[in-house]
C-alpha positions in Angstrom: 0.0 0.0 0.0 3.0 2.6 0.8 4.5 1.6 -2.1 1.1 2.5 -4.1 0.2 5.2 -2.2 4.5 6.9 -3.3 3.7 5.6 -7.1 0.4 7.9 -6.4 2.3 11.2 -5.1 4.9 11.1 -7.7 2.4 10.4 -10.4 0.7 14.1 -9.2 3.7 15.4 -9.1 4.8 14.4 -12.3 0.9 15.6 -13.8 1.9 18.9 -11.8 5.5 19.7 -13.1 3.9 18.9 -17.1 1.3 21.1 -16.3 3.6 24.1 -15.2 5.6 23.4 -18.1 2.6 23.8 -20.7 1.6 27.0 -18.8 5.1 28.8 -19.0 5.9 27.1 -21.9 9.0 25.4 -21.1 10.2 23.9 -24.1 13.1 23.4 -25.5 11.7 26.0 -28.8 10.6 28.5 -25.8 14.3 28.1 -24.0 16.3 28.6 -26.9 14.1 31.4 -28.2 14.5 33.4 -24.4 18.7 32.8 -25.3 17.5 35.4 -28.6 15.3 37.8 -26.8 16.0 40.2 -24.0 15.2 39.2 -20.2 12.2 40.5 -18.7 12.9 42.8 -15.8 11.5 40.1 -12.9 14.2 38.5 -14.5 17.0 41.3 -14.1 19.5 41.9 -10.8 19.3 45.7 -10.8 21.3 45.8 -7.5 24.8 45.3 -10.2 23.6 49.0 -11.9 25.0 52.0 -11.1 22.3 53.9 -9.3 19.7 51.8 -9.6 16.5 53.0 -7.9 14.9 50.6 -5.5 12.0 50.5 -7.3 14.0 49.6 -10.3 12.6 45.8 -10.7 9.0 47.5 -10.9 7.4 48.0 -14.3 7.8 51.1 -16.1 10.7 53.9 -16.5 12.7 52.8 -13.0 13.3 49.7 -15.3 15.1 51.7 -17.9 18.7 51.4 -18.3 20.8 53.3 -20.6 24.2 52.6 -22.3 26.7 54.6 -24.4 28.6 50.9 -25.7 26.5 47.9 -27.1 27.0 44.7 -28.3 26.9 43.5 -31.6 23.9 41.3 -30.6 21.1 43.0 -33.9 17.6 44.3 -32.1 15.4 41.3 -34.0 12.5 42.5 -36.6 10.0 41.5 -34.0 11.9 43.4 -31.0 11.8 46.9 -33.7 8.0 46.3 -34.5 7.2 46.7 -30.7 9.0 49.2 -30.5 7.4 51.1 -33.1 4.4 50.4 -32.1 5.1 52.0 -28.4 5.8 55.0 -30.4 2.8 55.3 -32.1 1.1 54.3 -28.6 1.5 57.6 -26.9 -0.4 61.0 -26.6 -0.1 63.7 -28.7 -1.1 67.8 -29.2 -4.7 67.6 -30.3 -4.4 63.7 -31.1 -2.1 65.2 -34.1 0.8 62.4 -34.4 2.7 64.5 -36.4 6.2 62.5 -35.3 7.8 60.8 -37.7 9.9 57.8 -37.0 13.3 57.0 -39.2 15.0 53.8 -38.5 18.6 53.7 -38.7 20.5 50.0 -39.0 23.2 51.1 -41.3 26.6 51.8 -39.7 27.5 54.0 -43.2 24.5 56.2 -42.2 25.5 56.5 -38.8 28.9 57.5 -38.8 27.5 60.2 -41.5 25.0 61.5 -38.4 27.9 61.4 -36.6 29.8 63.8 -38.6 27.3 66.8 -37.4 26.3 65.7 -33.8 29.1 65.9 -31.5 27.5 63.9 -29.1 26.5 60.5 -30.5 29.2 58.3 -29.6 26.3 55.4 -29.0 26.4 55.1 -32.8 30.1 53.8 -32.9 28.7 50.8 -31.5 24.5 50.6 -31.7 22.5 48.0 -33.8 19.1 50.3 -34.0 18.6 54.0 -34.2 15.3 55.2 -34.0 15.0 59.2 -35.4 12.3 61.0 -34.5 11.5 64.2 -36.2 8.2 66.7 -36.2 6.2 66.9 -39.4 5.4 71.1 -39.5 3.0 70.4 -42.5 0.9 67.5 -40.9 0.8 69.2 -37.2 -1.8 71.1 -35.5 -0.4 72.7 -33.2 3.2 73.1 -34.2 4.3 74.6 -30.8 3.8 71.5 -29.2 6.0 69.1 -32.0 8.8 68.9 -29.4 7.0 67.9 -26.6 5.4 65.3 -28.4 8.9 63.6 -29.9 9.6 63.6 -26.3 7.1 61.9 -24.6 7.7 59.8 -27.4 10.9 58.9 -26.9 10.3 57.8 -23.8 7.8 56.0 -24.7 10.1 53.6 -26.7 13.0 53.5 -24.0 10.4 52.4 -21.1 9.4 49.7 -23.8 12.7 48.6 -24.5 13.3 48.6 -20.5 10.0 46.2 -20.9 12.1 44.0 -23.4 15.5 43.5 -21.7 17.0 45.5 -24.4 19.2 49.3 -22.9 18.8 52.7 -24.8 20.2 56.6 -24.7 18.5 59.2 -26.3 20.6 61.9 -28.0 19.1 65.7 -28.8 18.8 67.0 -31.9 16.9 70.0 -31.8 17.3 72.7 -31.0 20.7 72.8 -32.1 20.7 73.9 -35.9 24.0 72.1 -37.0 22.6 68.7 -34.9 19.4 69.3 -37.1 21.1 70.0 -39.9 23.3 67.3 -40.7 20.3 64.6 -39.3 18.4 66.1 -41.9 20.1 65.8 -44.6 22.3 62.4 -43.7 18.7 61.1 -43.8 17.1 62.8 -46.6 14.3 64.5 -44.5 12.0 66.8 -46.6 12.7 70.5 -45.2 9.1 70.4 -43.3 10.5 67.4 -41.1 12.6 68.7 -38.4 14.6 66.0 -36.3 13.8 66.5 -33.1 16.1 63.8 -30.7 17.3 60.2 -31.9 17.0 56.5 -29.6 20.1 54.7 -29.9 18.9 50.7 -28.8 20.1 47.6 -28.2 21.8 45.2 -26.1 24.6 46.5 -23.8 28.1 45.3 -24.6 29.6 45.1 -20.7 27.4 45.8 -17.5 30.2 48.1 -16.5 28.4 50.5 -18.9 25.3 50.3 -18.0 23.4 52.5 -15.6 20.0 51.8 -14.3 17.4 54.7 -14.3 18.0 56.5 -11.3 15.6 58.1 -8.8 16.5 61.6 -8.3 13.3 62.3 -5.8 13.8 65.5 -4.2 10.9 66.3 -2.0 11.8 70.5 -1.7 10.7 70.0 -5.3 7.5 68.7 -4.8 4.6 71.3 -4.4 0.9 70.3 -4.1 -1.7 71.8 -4.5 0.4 75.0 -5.3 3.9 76.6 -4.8 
């Protein structure tokens, strides 16, 4: 009967562990498919980041971490779609979404960029560059074209944050040499102005990476007014 009764309890068991395997999908398609895509961030030890916020394994911007050197591991089709698609998630001026989105994956193109922004040495090294410029001749309210390529742009670096993948955004405007060699290293009709550029991808050392970092001061907090 004991004997029966331990065939029983490791027959559950067995029913159990299949079960939990079908739900999370642990197979060996789904294992070697998580060695191509980023981590999730339950799945990331944010206490090895430079100033990483203690909320930093929470959903959202604390995820975020930025870095200047990448690998050469490429951001996957799938990977860029989402990431597009965060972009055009986002609100805008008057529902205008006049921000256009130019994707960069040549290294010739980037080291032309490169040539008028003296502050894009992410380039040297990034997979995916994601431009983002405001359409003057689409827009409603043109006034509010920046703001809108910046909430943007953050849009798409809390997503990547989402994906396991690090990011640094880079301004363009409202620098006129930044904007002008953007523009025209990209071909950009004169009524799209490039506004600031995304470098992604996969961080080459952890040494380079910084985790988003929670500058909370409460002296500048003021509710309810000043």
């Amino acid at each position: 009967m004991q004997k029966a009764r331990m065939r029983n309890i490791w027959s559950t068991f067995a029913s159990l562990l299949i079960l939990a395997c079908l739900l999370t999908g642990c197979s060996k398609k789904a294992a070697a498919a998580g060695d191509e895509t980023a981590k999730p961030l339950s799945s990331v030890d944010f206490s090895k980041y430079a100033g990483a916020s203690k909320y930093a394994n929470q959903n959202g911007v604390f995820g975020r971490l930025s870095s200047r050197n990448f690998s050469n591991v490429p951001v996957t089709d799938k990977e860029k779609e989402l990431l597009l698609n965060a972009a055009f998630s986002v609100p805008t001026g008057g529902n205008e979404h006049s921000t256009e989105l130019m994707v960069v994956t040549d290294r010739k193109l980037m080291k032309i960029i490169q040539e008028g922004h003296p502050y894009s040495k992410a380039l040297d090294t990034a997979p995916l560059v994601i431009v983002l410029g405001a359409n003057t001749k689409t827009a409603k309210y043109p006034e509010l074209l920046t703001l809108d390529a910046g909430i943007t742009a953050m849009a798409i670096m809390t997503q990547a944050a989402e994906m396991g993948l690090q990011s640094i955004p880079m301004s363009i405007e409202p620098q006129p040499e930044r904007i002008q060699a953007v523009g025209k290293a990209l071909g950009n009709p004169p009524e799209v102005i490039p506004q600031i550029m995304v470098a992604i991808g996969h961080s080459a050392v952890d040494a380079d990476t910084h985790a988003s970092t929670n500058y909370y001061n409460a002296r500048q907090v003021h509710t309810n007014g000043w």
